[in-house]
N, C-alpha and C positions, 0 to 999 in steps of 0.2 A: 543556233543552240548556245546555253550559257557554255562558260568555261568547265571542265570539269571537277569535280570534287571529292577528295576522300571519302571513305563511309564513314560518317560520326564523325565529319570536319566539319569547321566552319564554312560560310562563302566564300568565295575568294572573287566575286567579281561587284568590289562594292565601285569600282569607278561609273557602275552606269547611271549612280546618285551624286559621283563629284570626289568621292573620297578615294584616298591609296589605299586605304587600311580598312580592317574591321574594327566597327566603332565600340565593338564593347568583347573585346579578347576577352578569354577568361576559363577557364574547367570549373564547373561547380562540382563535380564527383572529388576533383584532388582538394576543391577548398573544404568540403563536407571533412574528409582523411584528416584534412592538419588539424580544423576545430576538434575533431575527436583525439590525436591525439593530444591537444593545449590540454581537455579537459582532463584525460586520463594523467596527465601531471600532475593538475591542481589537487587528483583525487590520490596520489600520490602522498602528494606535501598534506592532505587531509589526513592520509591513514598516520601519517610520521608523528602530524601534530598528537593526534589522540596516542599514537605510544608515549610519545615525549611526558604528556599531561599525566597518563597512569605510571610513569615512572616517575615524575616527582610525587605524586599521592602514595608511592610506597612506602609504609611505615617504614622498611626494612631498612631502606637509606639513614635514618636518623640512628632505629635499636641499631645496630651492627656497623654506623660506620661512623658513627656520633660527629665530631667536629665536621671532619670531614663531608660527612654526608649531608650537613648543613648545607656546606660550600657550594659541593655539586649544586645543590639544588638551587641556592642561589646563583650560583654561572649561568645557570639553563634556564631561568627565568624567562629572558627573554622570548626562547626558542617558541613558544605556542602563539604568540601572538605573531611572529616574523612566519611562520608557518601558514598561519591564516590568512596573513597579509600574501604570501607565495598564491596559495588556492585563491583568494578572489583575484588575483592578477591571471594568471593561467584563464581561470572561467572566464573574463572581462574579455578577453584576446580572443576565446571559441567566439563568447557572442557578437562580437566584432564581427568575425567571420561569419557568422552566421548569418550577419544583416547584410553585411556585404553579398553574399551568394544570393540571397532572396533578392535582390535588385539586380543581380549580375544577370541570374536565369529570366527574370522578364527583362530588363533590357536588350537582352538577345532575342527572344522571343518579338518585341516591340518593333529592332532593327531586321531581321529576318521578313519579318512582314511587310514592312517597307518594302523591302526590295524587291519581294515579290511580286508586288503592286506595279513597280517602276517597270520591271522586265515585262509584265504583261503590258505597260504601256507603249513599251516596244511594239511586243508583239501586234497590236491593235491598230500599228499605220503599213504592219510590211516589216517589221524589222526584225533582227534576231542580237542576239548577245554578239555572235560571231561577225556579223556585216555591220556593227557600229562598233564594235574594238576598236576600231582604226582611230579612236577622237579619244583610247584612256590616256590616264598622264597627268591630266592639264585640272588642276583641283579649285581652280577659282572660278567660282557660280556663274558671273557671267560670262567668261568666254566660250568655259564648257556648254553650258545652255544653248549659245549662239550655234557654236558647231553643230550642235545637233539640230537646231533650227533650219541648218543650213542642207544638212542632212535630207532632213523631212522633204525641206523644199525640196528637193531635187528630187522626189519621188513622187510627187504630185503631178495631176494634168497640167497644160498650157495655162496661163490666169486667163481668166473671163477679160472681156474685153472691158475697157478703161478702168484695169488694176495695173498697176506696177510691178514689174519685176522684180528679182532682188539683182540686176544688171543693174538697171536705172536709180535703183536706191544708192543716193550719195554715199559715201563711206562703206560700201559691199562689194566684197569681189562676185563676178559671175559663177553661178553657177552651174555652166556650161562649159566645156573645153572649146578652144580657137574653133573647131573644127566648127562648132556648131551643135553639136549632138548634146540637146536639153536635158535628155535622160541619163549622164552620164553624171556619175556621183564624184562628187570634190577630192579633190588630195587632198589626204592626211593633215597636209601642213598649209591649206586653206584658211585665211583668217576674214575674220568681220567683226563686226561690233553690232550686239541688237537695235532692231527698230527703235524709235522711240514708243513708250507706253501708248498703247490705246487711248481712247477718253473712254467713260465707264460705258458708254450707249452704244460701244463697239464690243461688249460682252465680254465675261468673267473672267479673273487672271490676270496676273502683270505682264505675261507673255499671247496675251489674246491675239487670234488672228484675224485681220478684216481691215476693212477700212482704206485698202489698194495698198498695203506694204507686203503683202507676201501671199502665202496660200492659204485661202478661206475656207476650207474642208474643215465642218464640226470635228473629226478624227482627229485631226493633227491639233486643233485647239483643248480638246480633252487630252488626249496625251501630252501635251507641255503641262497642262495642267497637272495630271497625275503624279508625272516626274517630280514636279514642282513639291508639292505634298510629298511624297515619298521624302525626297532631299530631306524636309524639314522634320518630318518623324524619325529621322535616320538620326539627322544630327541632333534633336532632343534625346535620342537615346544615347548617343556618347555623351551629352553634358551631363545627364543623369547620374550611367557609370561614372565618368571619371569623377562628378562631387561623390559618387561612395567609395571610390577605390581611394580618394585623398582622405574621406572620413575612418575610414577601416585603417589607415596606413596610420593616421593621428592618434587614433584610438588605442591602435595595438602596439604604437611607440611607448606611449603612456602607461600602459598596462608593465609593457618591461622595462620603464625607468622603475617601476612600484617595487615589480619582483626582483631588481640590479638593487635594491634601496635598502629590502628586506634580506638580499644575501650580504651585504656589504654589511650589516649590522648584526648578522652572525656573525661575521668574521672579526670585526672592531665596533666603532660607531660608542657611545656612549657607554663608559665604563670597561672598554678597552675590549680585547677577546676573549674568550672564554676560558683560557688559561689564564689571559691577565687578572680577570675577575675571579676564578678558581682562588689565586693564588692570594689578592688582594683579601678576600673570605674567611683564609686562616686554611686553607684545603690545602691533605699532603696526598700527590698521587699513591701513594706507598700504602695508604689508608684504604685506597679504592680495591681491597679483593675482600671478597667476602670471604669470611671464616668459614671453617671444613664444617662449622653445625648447621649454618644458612649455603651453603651450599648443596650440600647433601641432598635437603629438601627441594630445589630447583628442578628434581626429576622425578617426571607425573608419575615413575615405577613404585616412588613409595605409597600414594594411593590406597587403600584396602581393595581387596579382588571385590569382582564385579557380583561376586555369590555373598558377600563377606554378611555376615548378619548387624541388624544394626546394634547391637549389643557391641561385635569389634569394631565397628566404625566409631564409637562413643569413644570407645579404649582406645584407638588410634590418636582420637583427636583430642583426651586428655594427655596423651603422654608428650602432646608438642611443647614447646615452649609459646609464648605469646610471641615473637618473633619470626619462627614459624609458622604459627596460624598465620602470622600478616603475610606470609611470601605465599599460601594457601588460598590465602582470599584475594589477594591480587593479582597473582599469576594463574589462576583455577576458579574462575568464579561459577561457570557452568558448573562442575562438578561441585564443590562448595556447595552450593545455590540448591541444587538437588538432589542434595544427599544424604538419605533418612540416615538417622544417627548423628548427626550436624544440629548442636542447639537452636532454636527456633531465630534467636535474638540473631546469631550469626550469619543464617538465611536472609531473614530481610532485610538485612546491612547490603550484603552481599545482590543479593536479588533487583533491590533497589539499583544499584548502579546500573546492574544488566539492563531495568528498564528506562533507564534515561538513556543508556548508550544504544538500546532499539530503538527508542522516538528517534533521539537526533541522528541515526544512522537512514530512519525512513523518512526522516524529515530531508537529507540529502539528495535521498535519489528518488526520492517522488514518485517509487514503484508500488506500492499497496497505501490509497490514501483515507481508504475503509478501516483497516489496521491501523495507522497511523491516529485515527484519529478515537477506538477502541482503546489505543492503550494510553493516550492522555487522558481518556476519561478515565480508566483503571489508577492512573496515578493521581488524579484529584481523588477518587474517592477514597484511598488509603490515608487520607488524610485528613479526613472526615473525624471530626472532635464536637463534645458539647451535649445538649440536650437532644432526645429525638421524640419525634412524633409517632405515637400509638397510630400509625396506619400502616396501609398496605403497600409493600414494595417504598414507603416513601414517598407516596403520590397520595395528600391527602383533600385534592379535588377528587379521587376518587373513592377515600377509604370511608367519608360522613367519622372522622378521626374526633374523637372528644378532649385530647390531650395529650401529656408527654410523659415516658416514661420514668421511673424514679430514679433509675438508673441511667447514666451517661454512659456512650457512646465508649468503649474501650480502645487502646492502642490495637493498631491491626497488622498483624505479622504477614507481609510475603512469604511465603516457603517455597513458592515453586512460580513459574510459568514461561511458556513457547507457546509459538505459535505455529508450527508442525500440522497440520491436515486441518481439522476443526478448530484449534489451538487447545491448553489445556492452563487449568488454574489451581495452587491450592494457597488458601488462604487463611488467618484467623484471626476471630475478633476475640482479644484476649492471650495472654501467655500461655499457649499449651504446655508450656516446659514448670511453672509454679505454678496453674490450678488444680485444685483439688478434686471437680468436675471438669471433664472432659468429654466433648461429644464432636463427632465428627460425620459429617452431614452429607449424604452420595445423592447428588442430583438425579433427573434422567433427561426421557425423551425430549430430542431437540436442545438440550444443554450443549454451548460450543462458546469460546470467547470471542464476547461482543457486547455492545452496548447495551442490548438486552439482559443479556447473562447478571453483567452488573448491577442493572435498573430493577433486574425482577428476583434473581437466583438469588444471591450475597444475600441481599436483605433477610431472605429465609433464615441465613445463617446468624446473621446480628441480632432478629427479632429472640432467635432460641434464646442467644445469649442473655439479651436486655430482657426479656420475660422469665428467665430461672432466676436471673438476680432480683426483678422486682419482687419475686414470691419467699429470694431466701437471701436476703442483704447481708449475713452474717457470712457467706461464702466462697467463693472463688470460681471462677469457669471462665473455661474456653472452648468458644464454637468453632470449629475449624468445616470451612467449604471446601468438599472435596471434587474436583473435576481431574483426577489423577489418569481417568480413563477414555477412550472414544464412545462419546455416550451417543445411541443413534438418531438421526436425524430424519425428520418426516418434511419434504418439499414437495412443491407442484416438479411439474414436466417431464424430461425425460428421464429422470434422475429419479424421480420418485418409486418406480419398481423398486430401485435397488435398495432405497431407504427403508421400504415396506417390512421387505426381507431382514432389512436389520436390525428390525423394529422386532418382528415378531418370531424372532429367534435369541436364544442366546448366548451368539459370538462372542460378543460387545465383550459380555458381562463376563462369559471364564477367561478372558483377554486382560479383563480390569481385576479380576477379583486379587491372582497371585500381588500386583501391585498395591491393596490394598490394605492386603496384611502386612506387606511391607513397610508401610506407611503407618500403618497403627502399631507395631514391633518397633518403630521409632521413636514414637512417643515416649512409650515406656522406658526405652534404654535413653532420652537426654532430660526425664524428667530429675525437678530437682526440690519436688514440692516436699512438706514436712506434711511426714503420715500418711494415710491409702489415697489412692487416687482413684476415684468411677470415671471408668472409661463409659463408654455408648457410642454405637453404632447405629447411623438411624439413615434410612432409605425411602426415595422417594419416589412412586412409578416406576419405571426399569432403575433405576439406582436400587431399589429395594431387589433387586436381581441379583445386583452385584454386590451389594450386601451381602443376602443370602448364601449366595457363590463362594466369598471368602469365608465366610463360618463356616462350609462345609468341607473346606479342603481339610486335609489328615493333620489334625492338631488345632485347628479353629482360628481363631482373632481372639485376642487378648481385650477383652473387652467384658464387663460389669453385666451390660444391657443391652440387649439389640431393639431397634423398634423401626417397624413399619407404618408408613404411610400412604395408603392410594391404591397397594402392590395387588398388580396384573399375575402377583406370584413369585415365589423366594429360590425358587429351584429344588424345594423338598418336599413333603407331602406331610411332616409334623416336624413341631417346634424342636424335637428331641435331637434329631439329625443336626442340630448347629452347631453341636460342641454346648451350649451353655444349659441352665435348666431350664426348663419350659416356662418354670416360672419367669422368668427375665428375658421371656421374647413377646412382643405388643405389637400390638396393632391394630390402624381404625382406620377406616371407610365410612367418607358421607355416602349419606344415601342415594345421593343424584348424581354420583360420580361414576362415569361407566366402567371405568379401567378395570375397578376391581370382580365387576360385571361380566367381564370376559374369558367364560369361563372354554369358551371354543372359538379356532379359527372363523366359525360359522360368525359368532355374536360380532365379528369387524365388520362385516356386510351389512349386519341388521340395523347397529348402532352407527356407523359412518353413512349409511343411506341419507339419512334425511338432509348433513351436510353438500350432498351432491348439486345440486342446480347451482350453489357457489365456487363447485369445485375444487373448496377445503382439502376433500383428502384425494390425492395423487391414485389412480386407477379404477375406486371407486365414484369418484364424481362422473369419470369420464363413462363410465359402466351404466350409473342411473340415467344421467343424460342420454344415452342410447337407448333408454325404456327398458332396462330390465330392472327388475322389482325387488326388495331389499334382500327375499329367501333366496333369489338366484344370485346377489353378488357376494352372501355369504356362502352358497355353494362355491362358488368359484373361485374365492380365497381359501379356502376349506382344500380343494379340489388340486390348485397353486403351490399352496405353503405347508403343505399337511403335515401337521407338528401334533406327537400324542397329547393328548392334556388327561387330567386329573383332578376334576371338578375346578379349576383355574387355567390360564393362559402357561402359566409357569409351571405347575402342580399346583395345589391345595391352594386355595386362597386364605393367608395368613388368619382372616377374621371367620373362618368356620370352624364352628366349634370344633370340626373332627382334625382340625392342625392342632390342638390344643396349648397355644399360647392363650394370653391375656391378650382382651379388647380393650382402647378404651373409646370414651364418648365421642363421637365427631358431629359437630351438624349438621346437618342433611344437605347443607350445599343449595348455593343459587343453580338455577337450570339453565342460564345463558348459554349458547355455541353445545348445546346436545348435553348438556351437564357439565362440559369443561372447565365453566369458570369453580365448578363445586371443586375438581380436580385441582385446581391450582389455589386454595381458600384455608389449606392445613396450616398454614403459620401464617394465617391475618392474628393481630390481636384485637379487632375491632370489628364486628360485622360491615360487609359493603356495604357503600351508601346506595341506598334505596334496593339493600339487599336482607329481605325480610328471614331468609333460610340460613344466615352464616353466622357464625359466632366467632370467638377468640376460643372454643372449648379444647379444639384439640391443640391449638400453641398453650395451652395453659395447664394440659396435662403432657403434654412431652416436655416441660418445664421441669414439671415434677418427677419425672421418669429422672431426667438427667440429673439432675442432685441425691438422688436417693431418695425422696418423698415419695413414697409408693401408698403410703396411706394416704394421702391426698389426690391421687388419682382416680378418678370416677366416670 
């Protein structure tokens, strides 16, 4: 039997390959521990560098500590690079480790097998770990080998007649005792020197047997053989380890001469220490406390309450000082960033940063690379300047686009966004805070931040923009995109029931609406335009929900004009219920657009059927596929989700006469995907290419709506 061995130990009997030792020692679980914690340092010296960086970017150092606050800032120059230099050294030392462990575990793995191989070559003449111990010790190839040779032989029959002994071989002791007795195995401390080599036509191996020098048994020539191999896979796998435990040890010197280099140049190094340089700068410690005005505000209690309307949050944030705001937007940018009452301009200052320090914070850890790569495309297109092209969403292989708008592309304000469930967006093309028209624009179904969102959503909100200016160049506007709310999601699998359900109720929407007046009550208290401002409220499929939803809460949305587009239904059964006059609520429906069609749980079965064999919609495809027929899957939605309706999905469909708002013109919409493409066709300014049913009519009358051109609406 082998030697025995702990649970979760190494071998401990490598002598039966020649060696004292295990050829590749090592714990990959404790080398895994140390790379994580190297890394968790570097991510350390990472978090330091980025305070370091936002603390010289603070205005407040210069307003309030002037000379001095120069100083500081140049002492500390160094420190963000010396930082970065720490985190790539720390990382450099994990990955060290890391390469080192991945060769450590299969070279264990490699020598373990060996030996496996070697013992069962034991096994396969008679032998055991225990009855050949008697030869450990002795670690040069060939004496070891010999012994065991000698070994062997002495367990073999008498040699065939005119073979030779290993008595009669020159240079061998016998392998018998005096007595005689052939079968009796060697002392321990028995010596010989091997045969000489075979020639090749006495069979495989440098220790082959035959040829009249010892015992001819195929067995004992395959097991010298085995051994033999074993040995050498043994010992490739300690030269393997050891060239990585010398490259890991080189590597992770290296690494901490970087980060010895990088602290050693905090401390002095070029331009002395940081006091030396402080003081070289003109910097008086005495300088360094901030005054009781900038102090004050350091604590998040001065804030407005979380109820505070944005009227006081305006009043709040006029009565700072400019040095204040700075220690506000530096130290608070989240709050800043989203917080109605907060100038628009100060927002996307603000907001900006937030979204560079989310890229390069997911650029780091490489945990959402979907995200990651949604909100660089978000920061390219805010930056989006110049002419643009009359088509659809931007895509004008798609739109048969004839040209460019007269108007240029306007500055685009951030006001908001996270990434929190769906994530959420609000955005604008134009200064909400100086235009004179204001519209603010509530997506729906299936809105969430992503690539899409940006490719197909936003655009809606720009084309408003660029098509009220084309019609009315004398004036001012801002399209502001509202994704302030969890607007519901329609997917396949298992997920899909529950989207169904959020689809065709409206949670979402009294969830989103309080938010939205919130948001349009901001407007108002940070505008700073000369003369009235037209606000507009405009809603698109379930957004025209959450529309709706806000106008109807106890005091309304502060708002000119409301208008629907698409709407499944507003959550009231006449225009009057919104708080505004009837006159100033619209709304249009192509004709091939089913949403506004849906006037009962029933019409989702009727109108989602035909999508079925693609399995578009989530319960129903899987329903038609089963062979039930479109009246029984509207039964069963019906049957499921039974919500009152009132000639609409929502109550009244905004475009019957008996809600009595104002219609205006839509096109009837291309018919593609069951009439969806009609549904998504309200702010083309250009008919589809090779879309004979779409116009620009209805972007060209909500154009008109949101400037106050109401006569030109038709």
């Amino acid at each position: 039997m082998r030697p025995a061995e702990k649970d979760g130990a190494r071998p401990n009997d490598w002598w039966i390959v020649g060696l004292d030792a295990d050829p590749a020692p090592g714990d990959g679980t404790a080398t895994a521990v140390l790379a994580g914690s190297l890394r968790s340092t570097g991510d350390d010296a990472y978090q330091a560098r980025q305070g370091v960086t936002a603390l010289l970017q603070d205005k407040a150092l210069v307003s309030w500590l002037g000379k001095s606050g120069e100083a500081f800032k140049g002492a500390c120059a160094p420190f963000p690079d010396q930082l970065a230099s720490m985190f790539n050294s720390f990382n450099d030392a994990a990955a060290a480790l890391d390469k080192y462990r991945s060769i450590l575990i299969t070279t264990q793995a490699d020598a373990d097998t060996a030996l496996a191989s070697a013992r069962e070559a034991l096994e396969s003449v008679g032998l055991t770990s225990d009855s050949a111990h008697g030869l450990a010790g002795i670690s040069d190839d060939t004496a070891y080998l010999h012994r065991v040779l000698v070994l062997l032989q002495s367990t073999q029959p008498a040699p065939s007649p005119g073979t030779v002994s290993a008595e009669q071989t020159p240079g061998t002791t016998p392998s018998a005792s005096a007595s005689g007795s052939a079968s009796s195995p060697p002392s321990p401390s028995a010596s010989a020197t091997l045969p000489s080599t075979p020639q090749a036509s006495q069979g495989p191996g440098p220790w082959a047997i035959g040829g009249g020098v010892g015992p001819s048994t195929p067995e004992v020539q395959r097991a010298f053989e085995q051994i033999h191999q074993a040995r050498g896979a043994v010992v490739h796998a300690r030269n393997t380890w050891s060239d990585a435990q010398r490259n890991a040890v080189n590597n992770i010197r290296n690494a901490a001469d970087t980060a010895v280099l990088a602290l050693g140049w905090a401390a002095g190094g070029p331009g002395g220490t940081f006091a030396q340089r402080f003081a070289a700068l003109g910097g008086n410690p005495a300088d360094l406390v901030l005054p009781a005005e900038a102090a004050s505000d350091l604590d998040e209690s001065g804030l407005p309450a979380a109820d505070a309307s944005a009227v006081d949050v305006m009043a709040w944030w006029s009565s700072l000082s400019p040095a204040q705001r700075a220690v506000w937007e530096s130290e608070h940018p989240e709050q800043i960033g989203s917080l109605d009452g907060i100038p628009a301009d100060v927002r996307d200052q603000v907001n900006r940063k937030l979204l560079d320090a989310k890229i390069a914070q997911l650029e780091q850890s490489g945990s959402d690379p979907a995200m990651l790569d949604t909100l660089k495309h978000l920061r390219d297109s805010l930056n989006v300047s110049g002419p643009v092209l009359r088509s659809n969403n931007h895509q004008p292989f798609k739109s048969g686009a004839t040209g460019l708008f007269d108007t240029p592309m306007p500055p685009l304000y951030l006001l908001h966004f996270d990434t929190s469930g769906n994530g959420h967006l609000i955005m604008a093309a134009g200064d909400p805070d100086t235009a004179q028209n204001v519209v603010t624009y509530v997506p729906g179904l299936g809105t969430k931040l992503g690539k899409h969102m940006i490719d197909n959503d936003i655009p809606h909100t720009e084309n408003l923009y660029l098509q009220a200016m084309d019609n009315h160049p004398g004036t001012t506007v801002s399209s502001v995109f509202w994704l302030g709310y969890d607007a519901p999601q329609m997917v396949d699998g298992a997920d899909g029931i529950t989207h169904i359900i959020d689809v065709s109720q409206n949670a979402n929407a009294e969830a989103g609406a309080p938010k939205l007046a919130a948001f349009l009550n901001g407007l108002h208290a940070t505008s700073t335009a000369s003369g009235p401002v037209h606000y507009t409220a405009l809603g698109h499929s379930y957004g025209s929900l959450v529309v709706g939803t806000a106008a109807a809460l106890p005091g309304g949305i502060p708002v000119g004009d409301i208008v629907f587009a698409g709407s499944p239904g507003v959550g009231v059964n006449h225009a009057s219920a919104l708080n505004i006059p009837a006159g100033h609520v619209w709304a249009g429906a192509a004709g091939n657009d089913p949403v506004p069609k849906l006037q009962t749980l029933y019409d989702m079965g009727v109108y989602a059927a035909p999508l079925a064999p693609t399995n578009d919609i989530p319960v129903v495809g899987p329903l038609m596929n089963a062979g039930l027929d479109a009246n029984a899957v509207g039964e069963y939605i019906h049957n499921q989700f039974s919500v009152d309706t009132h000639g609409g999905w929502f109550s009244q469909n905004p475009v019957a006469s008996e809600f009595g708002g104002k219609v205006f013109t839509v096109a009837p919409g291309d018919t593609g995907s069951l009439g969806m493409d009609a549904h998504g066709e309200y702010f083309d300014p250009v008919p589809r290419a090779g879309g004979s049913l779409s116009s620009g009519a209805s972007l060209d009358n909500m154009a008109n709506i949101i400037t106050g051109d109401y006569g030109s609406v038709y």
